[in-house]
Every structure is written in C-alpha cells, then in structure tokens.
C-alpha angles and dihedrals in degrees: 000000000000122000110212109172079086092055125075121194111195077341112296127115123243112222122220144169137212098232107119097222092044115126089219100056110113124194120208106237081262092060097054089040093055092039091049102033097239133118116257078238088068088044089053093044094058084041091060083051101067092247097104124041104188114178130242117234111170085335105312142130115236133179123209123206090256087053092039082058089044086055098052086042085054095051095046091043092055083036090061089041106249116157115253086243093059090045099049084041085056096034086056094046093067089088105044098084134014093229089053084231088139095052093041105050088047088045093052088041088053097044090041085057091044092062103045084048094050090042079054089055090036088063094035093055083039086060093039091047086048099049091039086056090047097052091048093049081051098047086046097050079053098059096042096061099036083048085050086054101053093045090055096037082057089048100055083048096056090053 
C-alpha cells in the first residue's frame, strides 16, 4: 500500500488510512503486482489498454480500491479466457446503470458463450485423445509382431 501521507501532489496532502475495505486506501503498482502475482509490466500494459485508470500523485501510480477490483476482474477475466476486448466492454459497462443490468446480462451472454465454446474444445481434445490412444495401440501392436518375428526368425537361425 502507498503511503501517501509522504507524497504531495500541487502541494496538498492525500489522506489515507490503513483499513483494507476503505474507499480511500491506495497500492503502489508493486503492491498490486505482488497481491495479484503479476508483474507491474502486466499492470501497465492493461493500463495502456484503457482497462485500468491509476492516478498520478508526484508521479506516482497509484491504485485506488475501485482500480484494485478492476485489477482481480481483469485477472479472472484473462484466467477464464475472455478477450481483453470483452473484459474492458464489461468493466465499462459498470457505469452505465445503477443496477449493473447492463454488465450482468453481458457478463452472463459472454460466460454462457465461453462455455459452449470450451464444451466444443472439450470434444475436439476427447476425439484427438481418442485417435492419439488408437495410433499408439496400433504402433504397439506393431512392435509387438515385427518384434515376434525377429525373435522366431533368430530362432530358426540358431537350429
């Protein structure tokens, strides 16, 4: 976490507090990086992508809670294998209305799609595996009689 009180932007001081749910705690992108297990390259790159908005104070990064949320939403997000695009889409929908309709009906379209698309690659990697296991009880088989040969055809030689 930042700590601010040390950091004066046009010469004000930006208060903050320690507790973990206030809406006026604010992380350093080393913080995040460390929380969340990324690198504050990653941070910067969604950053360059419009999904994340820190402030500048002296120079600074800084991260608010809202940001912080954006963040995790951004990892699961990647982790369930949206698109960039369809995270920042559901991130900016947030605003848009007070209930959040908006963001969770195109969150539940877009998970609802995820899934058919994974139960398609699901099937696709079930016939591969199933192929891959049948050319291998083939190639065994193989072996097994060429090496049946050889051992008979040493056998004849030795009489």
């Amino acid at each position: 976490m930042v700590d601010v009180k040390d950091i004066s932007a046009s010469g004000r001081r930006v208060p903050i507090t320690d507790e973990p749910h206030d809406a006026r705690r604010l992380y350093a992108i080393g913080d995040l990086a460390s929380e969340f297990g990324v690198s504050p390259r990653a941070i910067r790159f969604y950053e360059d992508h419009g999904l994340l908005a820190p402030r500048r104070i002296g120079g600074n990064r800084v991260y608010s809670l809202r940001e912080r949320a954006r963040l995790q939403l951004i990892l699961r997000g990647k982790r369930l294998g949206f698109a960039l695009a369809d995270i920042k889409e559901l991130l900016d929908l947030y605003d848009v209305d007070r209930d959040h309709l908006e963001q969770l009906r195109a969150t539940l379209s877009k998970g609802r799609a995820r899934i058919a698309e994974l139960e398609r690659q699901q099937q696709e990697i079930a016939l591969t595996l199933r192929e891959l296991r049948e050319i291998g009880a083939h190639i065994e088989d193989t072996i097994r009689r060429k090496e049946a040969r050889r051992s008979s055809a040493g056998r004849k030689g030795a009489s």
